[in-house]
N, C-alpha and C positions, 0 to 999 in steps of 0.2 A: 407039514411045513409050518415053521414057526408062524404065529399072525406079526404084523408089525409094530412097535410102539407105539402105542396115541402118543401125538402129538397136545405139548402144554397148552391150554386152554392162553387164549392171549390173553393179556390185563385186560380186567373193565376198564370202564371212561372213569371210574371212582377211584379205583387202583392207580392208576395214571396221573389222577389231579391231587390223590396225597404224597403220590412222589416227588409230584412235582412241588409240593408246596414244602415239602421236607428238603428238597435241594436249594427252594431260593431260600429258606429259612436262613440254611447253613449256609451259606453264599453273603447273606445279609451277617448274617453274624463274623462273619470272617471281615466285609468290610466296615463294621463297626469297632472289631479292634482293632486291625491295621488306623483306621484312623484315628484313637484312641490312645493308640498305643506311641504312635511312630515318634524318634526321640527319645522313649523313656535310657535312662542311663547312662544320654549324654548334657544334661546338665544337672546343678545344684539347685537348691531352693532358692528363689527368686524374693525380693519384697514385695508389696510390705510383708504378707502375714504369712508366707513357705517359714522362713526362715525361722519364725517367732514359735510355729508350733512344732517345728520340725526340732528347735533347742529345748524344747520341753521335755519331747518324746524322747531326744539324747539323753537328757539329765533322767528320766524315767528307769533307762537303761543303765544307765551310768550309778545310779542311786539306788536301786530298788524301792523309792517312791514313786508308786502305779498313783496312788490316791490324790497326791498333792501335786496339779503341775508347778515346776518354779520354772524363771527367767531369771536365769544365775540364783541369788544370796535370795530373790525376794521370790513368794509364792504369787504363782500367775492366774488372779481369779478371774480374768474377763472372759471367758470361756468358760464351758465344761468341758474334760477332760478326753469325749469321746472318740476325737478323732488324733490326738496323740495316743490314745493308748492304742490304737489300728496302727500308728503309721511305730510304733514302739515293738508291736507284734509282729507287724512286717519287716523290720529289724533283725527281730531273732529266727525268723525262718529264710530271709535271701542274704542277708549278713554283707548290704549297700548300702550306707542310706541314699546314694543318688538313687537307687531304685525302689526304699521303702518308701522316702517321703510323697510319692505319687501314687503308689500303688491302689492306697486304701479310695482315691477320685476316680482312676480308672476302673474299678471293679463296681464301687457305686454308679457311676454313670451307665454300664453295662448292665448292672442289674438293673438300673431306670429305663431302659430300651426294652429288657425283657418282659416287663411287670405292663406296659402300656402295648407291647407284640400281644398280649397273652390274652390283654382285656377287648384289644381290638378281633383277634380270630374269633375270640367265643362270643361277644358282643355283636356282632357284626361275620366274617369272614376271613382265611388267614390270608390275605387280598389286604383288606382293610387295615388286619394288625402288622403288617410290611409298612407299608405306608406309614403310621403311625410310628415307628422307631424310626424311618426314616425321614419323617417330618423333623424329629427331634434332633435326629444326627445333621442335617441338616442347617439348624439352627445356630448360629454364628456363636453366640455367647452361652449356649448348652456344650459345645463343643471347647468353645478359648477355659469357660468354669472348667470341664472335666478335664480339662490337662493342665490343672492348678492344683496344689496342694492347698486347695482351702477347705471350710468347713462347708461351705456351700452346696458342691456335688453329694456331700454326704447326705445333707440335712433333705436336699433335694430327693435321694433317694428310699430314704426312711420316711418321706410324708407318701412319693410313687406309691413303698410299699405299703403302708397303711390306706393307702386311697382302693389301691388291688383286692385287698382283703375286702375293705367293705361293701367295694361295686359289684365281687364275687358272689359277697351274700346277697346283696341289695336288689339285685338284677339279674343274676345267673340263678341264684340259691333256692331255697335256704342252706347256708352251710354257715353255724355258729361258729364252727373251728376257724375258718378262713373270719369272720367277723372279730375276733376276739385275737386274731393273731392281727391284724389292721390293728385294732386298737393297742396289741402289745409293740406295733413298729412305730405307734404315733407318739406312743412313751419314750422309745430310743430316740427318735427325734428330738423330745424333748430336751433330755442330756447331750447331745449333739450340740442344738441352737437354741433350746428355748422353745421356736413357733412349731416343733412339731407335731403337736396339740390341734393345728390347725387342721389337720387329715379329719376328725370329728366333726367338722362343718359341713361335712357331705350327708350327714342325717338331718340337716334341716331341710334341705330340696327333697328328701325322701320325703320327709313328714308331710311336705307339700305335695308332692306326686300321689301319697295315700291318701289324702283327704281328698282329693281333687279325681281319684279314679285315672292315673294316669296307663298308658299302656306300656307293659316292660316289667314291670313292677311283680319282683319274684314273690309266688304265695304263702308268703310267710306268718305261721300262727303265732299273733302276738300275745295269747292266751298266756303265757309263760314271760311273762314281763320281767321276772330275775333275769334271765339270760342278759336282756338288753343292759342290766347293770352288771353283770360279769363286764362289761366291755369296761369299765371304769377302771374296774379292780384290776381287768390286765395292765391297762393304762399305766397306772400305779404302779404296780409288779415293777412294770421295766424301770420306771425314775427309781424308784427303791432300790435296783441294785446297783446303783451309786451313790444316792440320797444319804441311803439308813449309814452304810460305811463309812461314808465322810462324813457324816454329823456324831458318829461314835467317835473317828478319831481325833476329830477337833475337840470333843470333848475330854476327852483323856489327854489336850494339850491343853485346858483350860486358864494354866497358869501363864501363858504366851498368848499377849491379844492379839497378835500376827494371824494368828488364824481364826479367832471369832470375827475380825475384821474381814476374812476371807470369806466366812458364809454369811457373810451381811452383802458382802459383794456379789456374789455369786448369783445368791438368791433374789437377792431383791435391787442392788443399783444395776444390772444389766438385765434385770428383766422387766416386771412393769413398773420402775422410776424410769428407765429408757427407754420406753413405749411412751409412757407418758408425759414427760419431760424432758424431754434428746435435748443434747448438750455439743452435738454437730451432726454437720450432715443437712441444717436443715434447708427445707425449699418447701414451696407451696404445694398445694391439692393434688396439680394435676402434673404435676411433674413424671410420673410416670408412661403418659399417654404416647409421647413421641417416643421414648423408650421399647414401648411391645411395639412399633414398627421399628427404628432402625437396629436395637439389639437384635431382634429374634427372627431378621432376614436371612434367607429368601422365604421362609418359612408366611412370615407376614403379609409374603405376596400375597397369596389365598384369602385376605379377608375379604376384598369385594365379592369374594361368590359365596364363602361360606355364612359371611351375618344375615343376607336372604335367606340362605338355607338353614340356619340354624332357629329362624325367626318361622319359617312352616313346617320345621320340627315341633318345636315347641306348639304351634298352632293345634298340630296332628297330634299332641300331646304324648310325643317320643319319650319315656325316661331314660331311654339310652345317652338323650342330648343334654336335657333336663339337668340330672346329677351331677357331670363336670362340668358343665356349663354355668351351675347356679353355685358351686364351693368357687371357680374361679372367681366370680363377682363378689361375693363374697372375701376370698382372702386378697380380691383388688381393694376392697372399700376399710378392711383391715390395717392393708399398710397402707392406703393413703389417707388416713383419719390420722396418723402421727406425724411428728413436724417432720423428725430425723427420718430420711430416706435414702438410700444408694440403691442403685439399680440390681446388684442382683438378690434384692431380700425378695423381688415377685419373681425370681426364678424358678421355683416352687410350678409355675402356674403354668410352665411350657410341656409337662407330659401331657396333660393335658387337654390343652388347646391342640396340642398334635392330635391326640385321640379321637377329638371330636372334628376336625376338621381331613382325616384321613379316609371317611367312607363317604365325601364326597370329592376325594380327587380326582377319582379316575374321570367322572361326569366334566370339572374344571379343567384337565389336562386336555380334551377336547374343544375346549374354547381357545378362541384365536386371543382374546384378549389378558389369560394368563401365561401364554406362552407369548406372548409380545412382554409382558413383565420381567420371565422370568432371563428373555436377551437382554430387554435396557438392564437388567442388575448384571448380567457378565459383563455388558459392554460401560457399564459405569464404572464397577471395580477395576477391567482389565485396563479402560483409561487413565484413569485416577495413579493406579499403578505405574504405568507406564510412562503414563506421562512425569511423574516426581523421579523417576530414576532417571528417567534421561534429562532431566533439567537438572535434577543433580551432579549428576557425572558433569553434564556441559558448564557449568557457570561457576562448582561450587559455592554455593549461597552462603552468607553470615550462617542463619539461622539452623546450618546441617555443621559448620563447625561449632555454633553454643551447645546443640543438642547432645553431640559426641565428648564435651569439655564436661557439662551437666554429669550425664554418665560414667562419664570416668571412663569412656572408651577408647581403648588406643590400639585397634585393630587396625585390618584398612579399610576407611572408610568407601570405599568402591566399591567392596562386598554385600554394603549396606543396599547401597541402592541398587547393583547388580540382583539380587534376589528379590527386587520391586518389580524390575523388570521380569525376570523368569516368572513372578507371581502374574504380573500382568496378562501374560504373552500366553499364560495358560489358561486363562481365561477366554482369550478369545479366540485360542486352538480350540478348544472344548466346543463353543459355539460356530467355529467353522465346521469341524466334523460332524457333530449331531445337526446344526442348522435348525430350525423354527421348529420342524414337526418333531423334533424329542428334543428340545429345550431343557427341558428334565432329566436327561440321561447327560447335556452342558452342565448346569446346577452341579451336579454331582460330580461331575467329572473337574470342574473346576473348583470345587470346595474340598473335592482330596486332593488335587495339586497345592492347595494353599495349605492345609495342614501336612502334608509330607515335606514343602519347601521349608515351612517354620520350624519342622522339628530338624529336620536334619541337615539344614543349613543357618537356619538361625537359632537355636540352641547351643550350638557350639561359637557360633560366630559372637553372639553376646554375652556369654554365662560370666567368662572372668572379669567383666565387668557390673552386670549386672549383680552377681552374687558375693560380689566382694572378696572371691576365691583370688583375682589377680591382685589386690591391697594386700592381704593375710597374708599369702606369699613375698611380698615387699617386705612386712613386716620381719615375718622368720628370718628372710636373708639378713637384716641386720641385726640380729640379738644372734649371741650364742644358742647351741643345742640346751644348754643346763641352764639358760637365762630366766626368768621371770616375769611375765607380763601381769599388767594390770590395768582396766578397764577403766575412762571414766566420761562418761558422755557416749553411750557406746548404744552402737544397736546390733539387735541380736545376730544378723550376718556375719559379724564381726568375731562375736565368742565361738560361731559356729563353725569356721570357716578356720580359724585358728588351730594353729599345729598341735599345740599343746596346752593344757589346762590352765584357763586363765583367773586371776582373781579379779572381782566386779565389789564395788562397794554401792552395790543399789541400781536402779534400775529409773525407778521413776524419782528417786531420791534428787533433789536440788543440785543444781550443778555443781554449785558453788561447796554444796556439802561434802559430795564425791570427790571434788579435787581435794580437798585439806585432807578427807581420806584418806587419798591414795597418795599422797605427798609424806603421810607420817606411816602409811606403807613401805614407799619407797626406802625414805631414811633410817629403817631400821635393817638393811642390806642395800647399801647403792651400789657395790659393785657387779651386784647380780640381776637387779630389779630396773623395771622398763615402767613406761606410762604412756600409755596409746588413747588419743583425748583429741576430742573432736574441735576445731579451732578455737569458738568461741566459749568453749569451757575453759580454756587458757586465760582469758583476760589480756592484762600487761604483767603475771605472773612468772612467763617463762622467755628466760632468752633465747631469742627462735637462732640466734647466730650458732646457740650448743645443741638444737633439736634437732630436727629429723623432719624434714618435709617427707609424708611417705606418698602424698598423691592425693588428688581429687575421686572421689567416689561416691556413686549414689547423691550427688548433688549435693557433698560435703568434704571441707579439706580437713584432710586427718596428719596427726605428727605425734611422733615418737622421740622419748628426752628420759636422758640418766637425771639422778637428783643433783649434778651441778650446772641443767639448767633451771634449778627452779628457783625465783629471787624469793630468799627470806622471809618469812610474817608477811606476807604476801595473800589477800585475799580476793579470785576474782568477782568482785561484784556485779558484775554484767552480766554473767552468766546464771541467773537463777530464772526459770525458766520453767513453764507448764508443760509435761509431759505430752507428747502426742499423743490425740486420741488414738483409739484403737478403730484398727480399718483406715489407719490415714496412712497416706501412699510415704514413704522413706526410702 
């Protein structure tokens, strides 16, 4: 008689707890796209700066100049190139731009979640690195950045990932490879923003931790001192392979100062002259402090428990705490030693701070006094919310028809404050359901109701005017299919959002220079040729009784005129005018 089959041995309690940690992995990672994600491909590039880099990456495309970005006629040096040529990339493989110009912030924001998951499980537990992505997803203005086509989420996740590499080596290690790939991501950084150089600050809290015998501190033989300058040379490696190419073909244009003018820009007025001597933006020292609490809520909530704790880390001499703790002070004391500041250049400093305050949540989420925190933040937003849409709806106020005139909104305004409400109401659904003892499962549950209502009811609900898709449209309807446009006071939403290829006579160019321009443009074809000119680059120039009101937009009125409205020898003087800086809201 046959015996019978053993039966399978059940899972250990080890087998059991990697399953489990591999389901909420994926579980976490699913809802860090959905959040992430939701909206993409129902609106355009938004101002100020979607649209500016998004018409670069078009003309990239359009041009087959990768090397050089321009903004129309004129070459665009306040940047480096790095995050047009992603969003030009992702161009030619989804063949969108509503869905390339986003794509290259949501894949870096994701890669920032994984990079600070990765450091938290090995660091610490994969417990800890849950927490730690989630701290960051979490975070109000890690989240509004990564669903922005700015350069921001990028630069953000090229410093992550050079910070990943070094704390690999620094505290897990040795591992040179992972060291020397940090410093090759601190170099993409670089050509991204400029500060991503800053990820190399995390070897000065090391140098401190060695000297000082700290505990954590991987044993690393630093007998072999080249290695530690390999790290340079990667560094380098990565700006070189933008660097060497564009100073070769600047130079093969030598006889055009348009473009030595370009790597004088590039290189030296937006990097340390702008560090040094900011020319806006500016505010005092501490300008940033009220900042890392109301930007980086609810996340923020956790500083009363974590600065104790972080302060008998350090005591205990942790360099787990140590190392992002001491580069964060560090790149805080960075950018507030210069004048110019905008709130997200310390973006940078949020994996981070999640990092280090993720392997004491679980100990905090047991106290009454962060889960009292984290109701007053649902019950503040859900108020705040709820309360403006329904005073809206009930009174409408001045101050909700300036806003929607400003905008150039001509939707219905009801939807506006309708989705105040729905944002509210979910706020304090979330906190009814969960209630005090998972407070934190409200947090969440109400910060993805707020980013699922933004994307797919207010992306669509604001885009044609936000993006100046519903003006461009105004425009085409009154020119012919075979008409002619032409640009003069014009911002980049404008060329981008446009039917068909428009001619621009400069960009940061005087206003007053642009119109005479495009005036003796015009007059060499009026019957075909158009002029789209933002009010005050008109002067008393044009007779508005033969122009074209096309509408108010982006908190500007724009008009459209054949050349017999333009009055003769006509110069508008009024219009000469300093370009907006760059980063300033349009």
């Amino acid at each position: 008689m046959a015996s019978a089959a053993p039966h399978p041995a059940p899972p250990s309690r080890g087998e059991r707890e990697q399953s489990s940690d591999r389901r909420n992995f994926w579980l976490l990672a699913f809802f860090a796209i959905l959040i992430l994600s939701v909206g993409i491909g129902l609106r355009d590039p938004w101002p100020s700066d979607e649209p500016r880099y998004t018409l670069a990456a078009k003309q990239m495309v359009e041009s087959g100049d990768w090397l050089f970005p321009h903004r129309g006629v004129e070459l665009y040096a306040d940047k480096p190139p790095m995050l047009m040529w992603l969003e030009a990339a992702s161009f030619e493989v989804v063949r969108s731009w509503r869905v390339a110009f986003i794509l290259p912030s949501i894949l870096a924001a994701l890669g920032t979640l994984w990079c600070i998951y990765d450091l938290g499980q090995r660091l610490w537990n994969p417990r800890v690195g849950r927490y730690a992505a989630l701290g960051a997803l979490m975070c109000i203005q890690f989240v509004f950045q990564a669903k922005r086509a700015q350069i921001d989420p990028l630069v953000v996740f090229f410093i992550t990932a050079a910070n990943w590499g070094l704390l690999r080596h620094l505290l897990c290690g040795p591992d040179w490879r992972l060291y020397w790939f940090g410093c090759f991501c601190a170099g993409l950084g670089v050509i991204t923003k400029g500060v991503g150089f800053l990820a190399v600050l995390m070897l000065l809290p090391y140098v401190w931790a060695v000297l000082r015998r700290w505990d954590g501190i991987a044993a690393i033989d630093n007998g072999k001192w080249w290695r530690w300058l390999l790290g340079l040379v990667f560094l380098l490696l990565a700006i070189d392979l933008w660097l060497i190419p564009m100073l070769l073909a600047a130079r093969a244009h030598a006889s055009d100062p348009v473009y030595a003018a370009y790597v004088h820009n590039i290189l030296f007025k937006q990097t340390a002259h702008r560090y040094a001597n900011a020319w806006h933006h500016i505010h005092g020292p501490f300008f940033y402090l009220p900042l890392m609490v109301y930007n980086w809520l609810p996340l923020s909530l956790t500083y009363p428990g974590t600065l104790p704790r972080w302060w008998q880390a350090l005591k205990a001499k942790d360099a787990r705490i140590l190392l992002p703790l001491g580069w964060i002070v560090l790149v805080f004391l960075f950018f507030s030693a210069s004048g110019g500041k905008r709130d997200v250049y310390i973006l940078p400093i949020v994996p981070m701070l999640a990092l280090i305050t993720a392997p004491y949540l679980d100990e905090m989420l047991a106290k009454r006094w962060l889960r009292w925190l984290g109701a007053i933040f649902l019950l503040l937003i859900g108020s705040c919310m709820l309360g403006l849409g329904i005073y809206a709806l009930a009174t409408h106020p001045a101050f909700a028809t300036k806003l929607a005139y400003d905008r150039g909104f001509e939707g219905p305004a009801d939807s506006l404050w309708w989705m105040c409400i729905v944002i509210g109401a979910a706020q304090w659904l979330a906190l009814a359901i969960f209630r005090l003892r998972r407070v934190h499962c409200a947090v969440a549950g109400g910060m993805f109701a707020l980013w699922m209502v933004w994307g797919l009811w207010g992306y669509p609900l604001l885009n044609d005017s936000s993006s100046s898709v519903g003006l461009m449209d105004r425009v085409a309807a009154h020119v012919g299919p075979h008409d002619d446009i032409g640009l003069v006071d014009w911002k980049e939403q404008n060329m981008l959002m446009l039917d068909r290829h428009a001619t621009d006579f400069g960009f940061s160019t005087p206003t007053s220079q642009q119109f005479m321009l495009g005036v003796q443009w015009q007059a060499a074809a009026p019957a075909t040729r158009w002029l789209f000119v933002q009010e005050p680059a008109m002067g008393q120039c044009v007779d508005r009784s033969k122009a074209i009101d096309v509408g108010h937009a982006n908190r500007r009125d724009w008009w459209l005129f054949k050349a017999d409205a333009v009055i003769p020898n006509c110069i508008p003087k009024n219009s000469d005018e300093a370009p907006e800086p760059e980063d300033a809201a349009s």
